[in-house]
C-alpha positions as a Markdown table, in Angstrom:
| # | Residue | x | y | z |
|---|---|---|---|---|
| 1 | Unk | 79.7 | 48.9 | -23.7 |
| 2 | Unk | 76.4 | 48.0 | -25.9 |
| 3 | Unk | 74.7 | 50.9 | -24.7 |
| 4 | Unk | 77.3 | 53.3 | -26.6 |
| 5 | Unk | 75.0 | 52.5 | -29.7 |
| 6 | Unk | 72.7 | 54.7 | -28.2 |
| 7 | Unk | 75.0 | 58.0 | -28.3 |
| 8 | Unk | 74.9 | 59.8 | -31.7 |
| 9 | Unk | 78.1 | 60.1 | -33.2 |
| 10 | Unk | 80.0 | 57.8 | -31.2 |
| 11 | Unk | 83.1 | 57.3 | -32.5 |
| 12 | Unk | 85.6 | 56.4 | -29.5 |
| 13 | Unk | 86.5 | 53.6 | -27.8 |
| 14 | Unk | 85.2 | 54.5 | -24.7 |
| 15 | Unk | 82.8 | 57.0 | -23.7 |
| 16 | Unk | 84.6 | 58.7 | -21.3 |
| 17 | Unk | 88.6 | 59.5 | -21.1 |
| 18 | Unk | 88.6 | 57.6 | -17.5 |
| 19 | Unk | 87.6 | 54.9 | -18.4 |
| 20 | Unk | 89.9 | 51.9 | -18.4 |
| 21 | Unk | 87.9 | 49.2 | -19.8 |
| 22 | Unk | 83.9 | 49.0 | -20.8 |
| 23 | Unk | 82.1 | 45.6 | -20.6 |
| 24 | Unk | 79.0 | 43.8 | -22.3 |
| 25 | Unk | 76.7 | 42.0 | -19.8 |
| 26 | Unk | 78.1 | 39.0 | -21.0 |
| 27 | Unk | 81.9 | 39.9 | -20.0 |
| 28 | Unk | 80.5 | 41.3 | -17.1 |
| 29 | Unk | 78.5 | 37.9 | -16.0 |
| 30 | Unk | 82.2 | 36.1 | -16.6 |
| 31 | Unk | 83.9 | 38.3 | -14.5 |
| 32 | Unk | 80.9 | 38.0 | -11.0 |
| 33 | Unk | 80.3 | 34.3 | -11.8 |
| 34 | Unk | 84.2 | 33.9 | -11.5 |
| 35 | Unk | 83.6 | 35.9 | -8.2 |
| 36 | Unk | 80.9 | 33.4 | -7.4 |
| 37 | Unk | 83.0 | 30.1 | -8.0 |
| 38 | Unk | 85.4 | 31.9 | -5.2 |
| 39 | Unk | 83.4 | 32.8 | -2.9 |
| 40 | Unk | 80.1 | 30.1 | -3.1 |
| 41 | Unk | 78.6 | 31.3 | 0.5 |
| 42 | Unk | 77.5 | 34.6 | -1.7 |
| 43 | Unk | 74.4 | 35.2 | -4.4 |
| 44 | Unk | 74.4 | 37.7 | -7.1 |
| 45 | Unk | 71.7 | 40.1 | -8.0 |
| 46 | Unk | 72.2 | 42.1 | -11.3 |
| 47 | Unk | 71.4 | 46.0 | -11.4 |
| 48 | Unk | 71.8 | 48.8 | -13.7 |
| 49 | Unk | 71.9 | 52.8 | -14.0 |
| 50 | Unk | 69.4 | 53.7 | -15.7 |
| 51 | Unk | 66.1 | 52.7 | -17.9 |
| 52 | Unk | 67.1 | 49.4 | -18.7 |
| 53 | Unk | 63.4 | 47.9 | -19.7 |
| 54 | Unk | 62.9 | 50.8 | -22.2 |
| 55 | Unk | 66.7 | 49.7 | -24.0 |
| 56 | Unk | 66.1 | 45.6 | -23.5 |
| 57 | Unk | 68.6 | 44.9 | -26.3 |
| 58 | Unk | 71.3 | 46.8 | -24.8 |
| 59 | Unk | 70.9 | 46.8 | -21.2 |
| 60 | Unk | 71.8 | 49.7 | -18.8 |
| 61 | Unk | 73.5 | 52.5 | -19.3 |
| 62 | Unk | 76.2 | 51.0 | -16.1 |
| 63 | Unk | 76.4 | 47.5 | -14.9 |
| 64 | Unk | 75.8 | 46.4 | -11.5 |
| 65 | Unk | 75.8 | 43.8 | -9.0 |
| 66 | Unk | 75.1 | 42.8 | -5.7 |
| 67 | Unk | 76.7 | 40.6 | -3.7 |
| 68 | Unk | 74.4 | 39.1 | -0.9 |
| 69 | Unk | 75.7 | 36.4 | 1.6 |
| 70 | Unk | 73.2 | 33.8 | 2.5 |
| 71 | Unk | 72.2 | 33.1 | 5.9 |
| 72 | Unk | 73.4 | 29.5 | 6.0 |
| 73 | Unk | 76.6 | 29.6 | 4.8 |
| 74 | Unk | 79.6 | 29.0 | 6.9 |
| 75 | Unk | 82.0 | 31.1 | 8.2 |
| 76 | Unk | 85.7 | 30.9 | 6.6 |
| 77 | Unk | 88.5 | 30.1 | 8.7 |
| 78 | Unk | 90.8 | 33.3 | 8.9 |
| 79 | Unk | 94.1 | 32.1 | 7.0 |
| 80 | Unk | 97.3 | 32.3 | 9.1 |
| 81 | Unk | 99.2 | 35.2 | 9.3 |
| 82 | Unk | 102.6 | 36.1 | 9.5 |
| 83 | Unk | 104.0 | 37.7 | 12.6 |
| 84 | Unk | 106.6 | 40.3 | 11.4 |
| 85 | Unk | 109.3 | 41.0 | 14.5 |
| 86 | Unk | 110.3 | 44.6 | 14.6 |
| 87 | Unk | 113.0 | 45.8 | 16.6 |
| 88 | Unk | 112.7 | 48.8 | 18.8 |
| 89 | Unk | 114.9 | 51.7 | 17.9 |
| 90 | Unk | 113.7 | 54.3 | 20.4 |
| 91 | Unk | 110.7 | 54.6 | 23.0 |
| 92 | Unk | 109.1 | 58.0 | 23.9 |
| 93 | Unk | 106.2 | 58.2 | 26.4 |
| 94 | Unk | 103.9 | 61.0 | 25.8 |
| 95 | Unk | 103.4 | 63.5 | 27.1 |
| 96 | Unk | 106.6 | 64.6 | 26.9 |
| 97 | Unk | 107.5 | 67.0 | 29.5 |
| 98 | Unk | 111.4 | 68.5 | 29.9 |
| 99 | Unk | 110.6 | 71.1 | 32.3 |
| 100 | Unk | 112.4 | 71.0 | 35.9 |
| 101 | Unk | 110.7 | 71.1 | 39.1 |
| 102 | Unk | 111.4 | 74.6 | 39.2 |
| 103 | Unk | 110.1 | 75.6 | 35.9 |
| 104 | Unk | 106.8 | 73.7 | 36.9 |
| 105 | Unk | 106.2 | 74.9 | 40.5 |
| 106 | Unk | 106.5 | 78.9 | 38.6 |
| 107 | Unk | 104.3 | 78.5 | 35.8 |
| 108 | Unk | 101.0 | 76.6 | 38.8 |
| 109 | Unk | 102.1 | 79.5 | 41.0 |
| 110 | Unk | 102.1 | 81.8 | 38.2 |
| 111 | Unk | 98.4 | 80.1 | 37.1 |
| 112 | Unk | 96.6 | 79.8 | 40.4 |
| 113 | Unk | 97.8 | 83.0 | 42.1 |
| 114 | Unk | 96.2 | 85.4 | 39.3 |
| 115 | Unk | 93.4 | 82.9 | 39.1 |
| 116 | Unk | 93.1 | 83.5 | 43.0 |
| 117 | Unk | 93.5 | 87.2 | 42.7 |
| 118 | Unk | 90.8 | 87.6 | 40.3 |
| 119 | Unk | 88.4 | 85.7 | 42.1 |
| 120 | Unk | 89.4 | 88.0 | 45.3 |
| 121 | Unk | 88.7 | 90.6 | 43.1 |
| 122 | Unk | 85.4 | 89.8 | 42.0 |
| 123 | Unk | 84.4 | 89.2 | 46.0 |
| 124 | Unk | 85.4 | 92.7 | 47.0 |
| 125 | Unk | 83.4 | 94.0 | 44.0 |
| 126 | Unk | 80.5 | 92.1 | 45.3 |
| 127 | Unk | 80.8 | 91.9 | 49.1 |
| 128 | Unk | 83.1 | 95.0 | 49.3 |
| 129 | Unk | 86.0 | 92.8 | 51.1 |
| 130 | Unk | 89.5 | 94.5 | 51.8 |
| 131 | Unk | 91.1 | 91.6 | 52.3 |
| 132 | Unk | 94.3 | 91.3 | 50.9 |
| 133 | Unk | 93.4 | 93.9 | 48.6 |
| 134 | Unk | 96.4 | 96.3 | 48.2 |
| 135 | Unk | 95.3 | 98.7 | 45.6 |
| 136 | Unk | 92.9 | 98.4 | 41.8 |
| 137 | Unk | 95.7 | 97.3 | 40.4 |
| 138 | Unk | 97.3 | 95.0 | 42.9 |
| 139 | Unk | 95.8 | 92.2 | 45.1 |
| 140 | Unk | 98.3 | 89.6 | 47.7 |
| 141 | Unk | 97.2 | 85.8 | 47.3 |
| 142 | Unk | 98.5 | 83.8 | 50.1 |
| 143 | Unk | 100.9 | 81.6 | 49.6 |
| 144 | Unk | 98.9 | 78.9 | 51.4 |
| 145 | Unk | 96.1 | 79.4 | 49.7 |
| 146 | Unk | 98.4 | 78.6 | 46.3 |
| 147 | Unk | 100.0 | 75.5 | 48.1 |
| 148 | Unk | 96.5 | 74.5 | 48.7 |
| 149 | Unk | 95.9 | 73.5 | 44.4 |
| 150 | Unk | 96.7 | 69.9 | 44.6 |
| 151 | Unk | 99.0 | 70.8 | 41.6 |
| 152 | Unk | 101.4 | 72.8 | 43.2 |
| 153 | Unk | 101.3 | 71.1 | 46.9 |
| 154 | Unk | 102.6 | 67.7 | 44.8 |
| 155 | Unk | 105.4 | 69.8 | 43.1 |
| 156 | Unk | 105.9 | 71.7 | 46.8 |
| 157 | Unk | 104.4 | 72.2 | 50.3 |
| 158 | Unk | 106.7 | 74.6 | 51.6 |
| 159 | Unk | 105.8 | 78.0 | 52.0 |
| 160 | Unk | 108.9 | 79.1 | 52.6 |
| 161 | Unk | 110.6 | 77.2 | 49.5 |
| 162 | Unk | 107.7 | 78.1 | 47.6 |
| 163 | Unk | 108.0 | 81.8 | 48.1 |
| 164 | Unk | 111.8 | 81.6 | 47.7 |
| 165 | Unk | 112.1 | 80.2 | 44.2 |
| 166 | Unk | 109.1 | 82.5 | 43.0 |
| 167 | Unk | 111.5 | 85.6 | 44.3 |
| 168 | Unk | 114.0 | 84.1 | 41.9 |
| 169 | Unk | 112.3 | 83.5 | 39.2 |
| 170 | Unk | 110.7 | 87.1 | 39.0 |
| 171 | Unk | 107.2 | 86.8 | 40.8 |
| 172 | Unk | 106.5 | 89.4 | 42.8 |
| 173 | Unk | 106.7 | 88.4 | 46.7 |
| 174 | Unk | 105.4 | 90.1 | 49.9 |
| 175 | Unk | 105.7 | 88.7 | 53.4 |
| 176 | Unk | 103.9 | 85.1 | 53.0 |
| 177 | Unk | 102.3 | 86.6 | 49.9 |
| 178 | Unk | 102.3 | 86.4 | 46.3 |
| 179 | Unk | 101.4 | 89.9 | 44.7 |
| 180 | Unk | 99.5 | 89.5 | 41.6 |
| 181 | Unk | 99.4 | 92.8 | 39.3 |
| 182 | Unk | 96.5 | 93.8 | 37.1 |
| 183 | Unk | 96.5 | 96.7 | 34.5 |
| 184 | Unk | 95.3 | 100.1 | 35.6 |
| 185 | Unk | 91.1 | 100.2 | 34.8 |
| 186 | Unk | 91.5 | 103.8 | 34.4 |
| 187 | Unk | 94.2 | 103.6 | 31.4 |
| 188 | Unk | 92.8 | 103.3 | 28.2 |
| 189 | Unk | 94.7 | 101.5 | 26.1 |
| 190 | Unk | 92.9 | 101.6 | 23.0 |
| 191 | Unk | 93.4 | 105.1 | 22.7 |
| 192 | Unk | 95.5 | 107.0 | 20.2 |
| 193 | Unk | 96.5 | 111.0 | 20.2 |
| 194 | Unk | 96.4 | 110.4 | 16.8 |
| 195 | Unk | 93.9 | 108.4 | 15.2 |
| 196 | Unk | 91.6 | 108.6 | 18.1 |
| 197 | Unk | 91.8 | 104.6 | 18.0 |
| 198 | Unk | 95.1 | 102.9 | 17.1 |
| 199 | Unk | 95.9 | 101.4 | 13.5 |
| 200 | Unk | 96.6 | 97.8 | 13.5 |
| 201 | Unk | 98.4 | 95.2 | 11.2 |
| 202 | Unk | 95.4 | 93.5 | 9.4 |
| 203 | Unk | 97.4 | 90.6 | 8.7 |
| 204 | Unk | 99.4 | 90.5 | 12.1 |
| 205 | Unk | 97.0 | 92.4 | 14.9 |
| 206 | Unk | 100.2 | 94.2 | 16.2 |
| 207 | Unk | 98.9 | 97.6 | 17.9 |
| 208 | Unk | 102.6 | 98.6 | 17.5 |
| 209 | Unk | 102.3 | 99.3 | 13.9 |
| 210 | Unk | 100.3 | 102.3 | 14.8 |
| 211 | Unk | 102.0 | 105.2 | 14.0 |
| 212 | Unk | 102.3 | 106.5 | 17.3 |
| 213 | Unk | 104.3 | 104.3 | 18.2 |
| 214 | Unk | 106.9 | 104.8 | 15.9 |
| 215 | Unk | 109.9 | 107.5 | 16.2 |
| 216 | Unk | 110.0 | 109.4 | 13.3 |
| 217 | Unk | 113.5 | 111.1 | 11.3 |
| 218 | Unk | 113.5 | 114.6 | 10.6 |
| 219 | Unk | 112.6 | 113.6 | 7.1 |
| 220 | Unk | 112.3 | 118.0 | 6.8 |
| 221 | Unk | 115.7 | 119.0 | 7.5 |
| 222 | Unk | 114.3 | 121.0 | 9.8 |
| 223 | Unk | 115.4 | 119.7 | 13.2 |
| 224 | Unk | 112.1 | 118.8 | 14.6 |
| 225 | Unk | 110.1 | 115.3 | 13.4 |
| 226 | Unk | 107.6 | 115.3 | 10.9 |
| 227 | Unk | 104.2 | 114.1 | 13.2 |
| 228 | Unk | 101.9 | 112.3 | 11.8 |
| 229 | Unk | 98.5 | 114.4 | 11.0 |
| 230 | Unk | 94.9 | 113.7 | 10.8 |
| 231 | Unk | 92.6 | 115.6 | 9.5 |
| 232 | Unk | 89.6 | 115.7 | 12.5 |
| 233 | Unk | 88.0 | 118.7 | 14.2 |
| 234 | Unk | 87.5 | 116.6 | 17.5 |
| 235 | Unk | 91.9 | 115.7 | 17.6 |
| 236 | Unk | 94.1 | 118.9 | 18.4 |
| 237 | Unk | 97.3 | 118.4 | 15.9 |
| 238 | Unk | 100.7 | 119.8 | 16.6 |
| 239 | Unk | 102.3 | 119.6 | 13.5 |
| 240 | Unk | 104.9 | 121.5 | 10.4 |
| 241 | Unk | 102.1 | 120.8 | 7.9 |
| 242 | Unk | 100.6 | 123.8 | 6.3 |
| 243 | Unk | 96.5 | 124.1 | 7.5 |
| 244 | Unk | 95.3 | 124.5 | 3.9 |
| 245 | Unk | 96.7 | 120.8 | 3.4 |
| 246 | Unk | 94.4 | 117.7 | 3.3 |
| 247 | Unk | 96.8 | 115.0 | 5.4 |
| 248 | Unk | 95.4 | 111.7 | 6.0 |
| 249 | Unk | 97.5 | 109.3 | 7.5 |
């Protein structure tokens, strides 16, 4: 607080809105030697912000101090505590997993056979394998093979109950096989017969909000759909629109 002398038109109680209290070095030498009568096994050392020598009569700008404990001083017991009893209302042990056995053994089949079937894949690629390869867009895993994953063999080891509950539950089955389908290589999905690419929801990705997707009204009154048209020499459009118009969609 002396050092507010220093700032030219100081007229506040404090010099800065936060500030709760400001303290002389004397108040603030009562308030660590009180600290020091509590806890005697500590020394003090007095610091400041700022250029303290060049201000002797007012001292630093903020007060300091250091509280240093000295090598032999004793250790303090650790007072008592209290030991607070709390009853036990409910017990969950994570992870929490409410899937049945069923539920389990499809989603490891589901996991290992197309994690299988790619890795056949890549093989026949390499080694030119036909193996269990049914077509580019179809491969049959063995089921034993599955069983084998220490995961599924401790849910089930029996091919035949194996194969049965994946054949309910929609998975694809084949003799003692599981038939893992890919997508098509030769289908391009990314393509659009109108945009040349398809238009996606920024926010959401969805490739659904392209406009090819959508089924237009007969918004003409005509009886056939108003298409969508792009203006692009490369596309062939089909559509009511007039040539001379400048669509862009």
């Amino acid at each position: 607080r002396e050092y507010n002398v220093l700032f030219n038109n100081f007229d506040r109680q404090f010099r800065h809105p936060d500030h709760k209290f400001e303290w002389t070095r004397h108040e603030f030498k009562e308030w660590v030697d009180g600290i020091l009568t509590q806890y005697p096994e500590y020394r003090v050392e007095y610091r400041g912000v700022g250029y303290s020598d060049l201000q002797p009569n007012v001292g630093p700008c903020s007060q300091a101090a250091v509280f240093w404990r000295r090598q032999d001083a004793p250790y303090r017991e650790l007072p008592p505590t209290t030991c607070i009893e709390f009853e036990s209302i409910v017990k969950i042990v994570y992870p929490v997993d409410t899937r049945t056995r069923e539920d389990k053994i499809v989603q490891e089949v589901s996991y290992y056979s197309r994690s299988i079937a790619q890795m056949m894949r890549s093989e026949k690629e390499v080694l030119d394998l036909d193996v269990c390869y049914d077509s580019p867009t179809s491969v049959s895993v063995p089921v034993q093979d599955i069983i084998a994953q220490s995961s599924v063999n401790k849910l089930c080891s029996n091919a035949d109950e194996l194969l049965s509950i994946c054949a309910e539950n929609g998975i694809k089955v084949q003799g003692s096989t599981v038939v893992v389908e890919f997508e098509d290589p030769d289908i391009d999905y990314d393509h659009c017969e109108l945009f040349g690419t398809h238009e996606y929801d920024l926010q959401n990705g969805v490739v659904t909000d392209c406009p090819c997707f959508v089924e237009h009204e007969d918004i003409d009154g005509e009886g056939d759909p108003l298409l969508f048209a792009h203006r692009d020499n490369d596309l062939d459009h089909s559509s009511p629109l007039q040539e001379e118009d400048d669509w862009s969609w």
